[in-house]
C-alpha positions as YAML, in Angstrom:
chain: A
units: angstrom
residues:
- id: 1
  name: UNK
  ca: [74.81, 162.52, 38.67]
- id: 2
  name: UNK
  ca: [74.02, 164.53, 35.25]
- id: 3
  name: UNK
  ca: [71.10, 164.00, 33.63]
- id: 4
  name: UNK
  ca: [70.79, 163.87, 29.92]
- id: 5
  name: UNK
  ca: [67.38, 165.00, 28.13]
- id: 6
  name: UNK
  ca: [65.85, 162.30, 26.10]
- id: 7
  name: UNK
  ca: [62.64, 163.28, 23.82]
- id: 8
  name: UNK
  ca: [60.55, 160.29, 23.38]
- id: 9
  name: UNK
  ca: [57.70, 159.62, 21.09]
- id: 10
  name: UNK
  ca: [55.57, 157.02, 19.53]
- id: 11
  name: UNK
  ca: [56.30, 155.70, 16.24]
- id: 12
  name: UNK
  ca: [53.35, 152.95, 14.55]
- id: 13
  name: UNK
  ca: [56.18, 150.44, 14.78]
- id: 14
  name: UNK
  ca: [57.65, 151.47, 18.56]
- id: 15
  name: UNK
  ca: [59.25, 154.44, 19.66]
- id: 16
  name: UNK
  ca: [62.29, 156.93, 18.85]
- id: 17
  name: UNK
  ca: [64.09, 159.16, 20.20]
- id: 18
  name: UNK
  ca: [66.67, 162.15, 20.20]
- id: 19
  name: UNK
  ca: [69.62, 163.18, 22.54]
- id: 20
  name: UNK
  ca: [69.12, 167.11, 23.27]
- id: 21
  name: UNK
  ca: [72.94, 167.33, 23.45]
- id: 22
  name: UNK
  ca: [73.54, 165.76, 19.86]
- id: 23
  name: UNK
  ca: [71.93, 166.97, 16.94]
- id: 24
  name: UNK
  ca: [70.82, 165.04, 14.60]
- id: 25
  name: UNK
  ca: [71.44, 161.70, 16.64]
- id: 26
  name: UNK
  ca: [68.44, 159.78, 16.60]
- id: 27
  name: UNK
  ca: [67.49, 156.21, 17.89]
- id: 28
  name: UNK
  ca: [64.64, 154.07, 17.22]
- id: 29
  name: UNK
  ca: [62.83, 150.59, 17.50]
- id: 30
  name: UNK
  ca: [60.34, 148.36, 16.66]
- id: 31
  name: UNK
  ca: [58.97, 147.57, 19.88]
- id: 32
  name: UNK
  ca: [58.31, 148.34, 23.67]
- id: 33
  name: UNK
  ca: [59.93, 151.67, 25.62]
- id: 34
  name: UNK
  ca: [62.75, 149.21, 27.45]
- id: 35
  name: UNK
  ca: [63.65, 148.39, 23.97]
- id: 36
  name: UNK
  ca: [64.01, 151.87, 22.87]
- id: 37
  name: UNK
  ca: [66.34, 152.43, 26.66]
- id: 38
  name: UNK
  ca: [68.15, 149.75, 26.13]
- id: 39
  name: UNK
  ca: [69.44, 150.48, 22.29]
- id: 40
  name: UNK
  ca: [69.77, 154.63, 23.33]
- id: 41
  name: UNK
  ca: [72.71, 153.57, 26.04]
- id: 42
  name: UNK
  ca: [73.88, 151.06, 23.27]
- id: 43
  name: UNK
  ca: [73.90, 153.95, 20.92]
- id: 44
  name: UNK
  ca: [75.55, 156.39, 22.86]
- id: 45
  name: UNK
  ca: [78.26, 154.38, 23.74]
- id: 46
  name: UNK
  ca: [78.91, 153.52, 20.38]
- id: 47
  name: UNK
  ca: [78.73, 156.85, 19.52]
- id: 48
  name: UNK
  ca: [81.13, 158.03, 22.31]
- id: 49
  name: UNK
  ca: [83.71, 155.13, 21.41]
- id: 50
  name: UNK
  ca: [83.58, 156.15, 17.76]
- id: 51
  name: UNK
  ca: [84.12, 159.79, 18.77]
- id: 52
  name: UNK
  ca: [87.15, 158.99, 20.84]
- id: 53
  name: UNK
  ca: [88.76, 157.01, 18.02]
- id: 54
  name: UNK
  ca: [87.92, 159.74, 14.90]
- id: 55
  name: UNK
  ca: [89.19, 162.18, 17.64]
- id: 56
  name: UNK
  ca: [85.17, 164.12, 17.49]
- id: 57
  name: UNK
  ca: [84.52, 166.85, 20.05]
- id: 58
  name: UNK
  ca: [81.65, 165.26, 21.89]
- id: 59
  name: UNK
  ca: [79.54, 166.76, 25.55]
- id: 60
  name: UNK
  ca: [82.08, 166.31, 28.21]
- id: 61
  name: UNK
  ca: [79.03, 164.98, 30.40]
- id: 62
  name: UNK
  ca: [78.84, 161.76, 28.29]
- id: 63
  name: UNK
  ca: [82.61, 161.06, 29.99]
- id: 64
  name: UNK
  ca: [81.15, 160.57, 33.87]
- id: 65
  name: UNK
  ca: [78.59, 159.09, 34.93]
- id: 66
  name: UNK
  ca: [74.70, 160.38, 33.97]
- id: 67
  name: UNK
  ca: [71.37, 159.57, 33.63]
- id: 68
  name: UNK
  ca: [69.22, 159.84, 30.98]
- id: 69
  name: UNK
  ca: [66.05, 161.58, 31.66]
- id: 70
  name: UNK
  ca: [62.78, 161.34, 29.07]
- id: 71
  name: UNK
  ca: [60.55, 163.36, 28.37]
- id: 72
  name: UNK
  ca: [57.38, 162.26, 26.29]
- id: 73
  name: UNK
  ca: [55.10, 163.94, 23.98]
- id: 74
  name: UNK
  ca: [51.51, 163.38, 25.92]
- id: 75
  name: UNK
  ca: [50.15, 160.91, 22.56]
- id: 76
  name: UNK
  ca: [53.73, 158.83, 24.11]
- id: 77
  name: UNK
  ca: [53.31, 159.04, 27.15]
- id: 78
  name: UNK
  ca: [49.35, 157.83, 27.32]
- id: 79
  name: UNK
  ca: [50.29, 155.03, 24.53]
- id: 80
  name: UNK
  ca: [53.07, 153.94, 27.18]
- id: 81
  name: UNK
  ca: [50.53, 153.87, 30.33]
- id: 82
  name: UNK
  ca: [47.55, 152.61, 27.97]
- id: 83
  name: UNK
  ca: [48.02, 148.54, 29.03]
- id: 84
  name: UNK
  ca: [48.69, 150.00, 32.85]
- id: 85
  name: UNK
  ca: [46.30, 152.30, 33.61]
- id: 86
  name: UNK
  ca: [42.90, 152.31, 31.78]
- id: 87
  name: UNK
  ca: [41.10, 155.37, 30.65]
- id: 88
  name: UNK
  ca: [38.96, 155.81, 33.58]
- id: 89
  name: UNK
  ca: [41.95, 155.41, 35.96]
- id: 90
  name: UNK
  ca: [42.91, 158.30, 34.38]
- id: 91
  name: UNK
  ca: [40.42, 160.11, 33.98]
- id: 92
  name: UNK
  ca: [39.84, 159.69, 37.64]
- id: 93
  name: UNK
  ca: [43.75, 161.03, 38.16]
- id: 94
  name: UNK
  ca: [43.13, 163.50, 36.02]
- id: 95
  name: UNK
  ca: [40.02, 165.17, 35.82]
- id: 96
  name: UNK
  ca: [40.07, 164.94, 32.07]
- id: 97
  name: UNK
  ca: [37.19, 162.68, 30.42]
- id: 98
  name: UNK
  ca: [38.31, 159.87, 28.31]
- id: 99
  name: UNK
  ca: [36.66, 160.84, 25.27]
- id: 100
  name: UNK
  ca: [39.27, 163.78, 25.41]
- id: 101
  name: UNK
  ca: [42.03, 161.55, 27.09]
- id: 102
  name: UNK
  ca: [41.13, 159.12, 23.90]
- id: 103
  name: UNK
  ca: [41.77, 161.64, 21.37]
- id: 104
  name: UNK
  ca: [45.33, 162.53, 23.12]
- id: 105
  name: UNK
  ca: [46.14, 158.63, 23.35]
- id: 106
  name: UNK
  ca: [45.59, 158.42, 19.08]
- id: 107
  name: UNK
  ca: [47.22, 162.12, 18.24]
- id: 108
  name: UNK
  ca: [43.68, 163.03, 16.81]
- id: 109
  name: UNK
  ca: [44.68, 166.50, 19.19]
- id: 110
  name: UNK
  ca: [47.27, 167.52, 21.07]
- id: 111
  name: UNK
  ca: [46.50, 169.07, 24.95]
- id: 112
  name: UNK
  ca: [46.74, 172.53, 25.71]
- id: 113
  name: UNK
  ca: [50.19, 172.86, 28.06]
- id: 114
  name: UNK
  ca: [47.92, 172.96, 31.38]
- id: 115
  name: UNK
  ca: [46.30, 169.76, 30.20]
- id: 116
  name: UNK
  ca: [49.71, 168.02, 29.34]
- id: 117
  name: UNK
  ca: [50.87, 169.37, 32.78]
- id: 118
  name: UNK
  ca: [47.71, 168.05, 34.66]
- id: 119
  name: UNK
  ca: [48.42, 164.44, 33.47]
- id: 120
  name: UNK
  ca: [51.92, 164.59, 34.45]
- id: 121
  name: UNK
  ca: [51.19, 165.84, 37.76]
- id: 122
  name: UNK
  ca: [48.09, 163.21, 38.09]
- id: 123
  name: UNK
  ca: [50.90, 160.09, 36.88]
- id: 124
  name: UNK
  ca: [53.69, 162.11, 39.75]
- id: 125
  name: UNK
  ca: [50.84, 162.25, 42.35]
- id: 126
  name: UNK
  ca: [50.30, 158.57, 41.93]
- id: 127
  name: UNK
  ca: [53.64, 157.34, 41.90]
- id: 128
  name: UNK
  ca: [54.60, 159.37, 45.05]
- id: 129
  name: UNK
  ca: [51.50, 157.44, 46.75]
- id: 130
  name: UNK
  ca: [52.87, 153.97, 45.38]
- id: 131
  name: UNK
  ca: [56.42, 154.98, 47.28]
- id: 132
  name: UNK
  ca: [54.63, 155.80, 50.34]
- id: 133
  name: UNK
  ca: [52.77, 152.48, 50.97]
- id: 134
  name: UNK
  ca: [53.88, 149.40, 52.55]
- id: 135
  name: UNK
  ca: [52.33, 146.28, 53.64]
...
């Protein structure tokens, strides 16, 4: 199955998001992320449907089946976790103190790319353990 990029972030009303394969095409919502996933394969359809008709050139992947894949901006991605996993769940993950992890959460500043990558891995790490546990 094809996966599609998705580039998330935070808005102060929800979220938004663009499509890497279409320019310009943006989505977004006042409200929670499965708001925002629901209304981008809304959109998309739409969009496809409307292509079809007008007789647009559109990405061939969008005809078979795919996947969309997000990627966050680290501000996103904490504000997503934030009412899961509190700051000193993550810092434990992560190494990274929660005065800094804070300032990430709010967009006061942004993490260096080996801090952005150290969360991801930290959230990956944890969500491989989940899958590996039974009871």
């Amino acid at each position: 199955m094809e996966k599609v990029r998705v580039q998330v972030a935070k808005t102060p009303e929800g979220y938004c998001a663009t499509v890497d394969i279409l320019p310009g095409f943006i989505v977004a919502v006042t409200g929670d992320f499965g708001e925002l996933k629901k209304e981008l394969f809304e959109s998309v359809d739409f969009y496809v449907e409307c292509a079809k008709v007008d007789g647009d050139v559109y990405p061939e992947v969008l005809n078979q089946e795919y996947e969309f894949e997000y990627k966050f901006d680290v501000e996103s991605l904490l504000f997503f976790y934030e009412k899961i996993l509190s700051k000193a769940a993550l810092e434990r993950l992560t190494g990274i103190n929660q005065k800094q992890l804070s300032h990430y959460a709010c967009g006061r500043s942004k993490p260096r790319p080996a801090q952005a990558q150290k969360i991801v891995n930290a959230l990956h790490t944890l969500g491989r353990d989940l899958l590996a546990i039974s009871v």
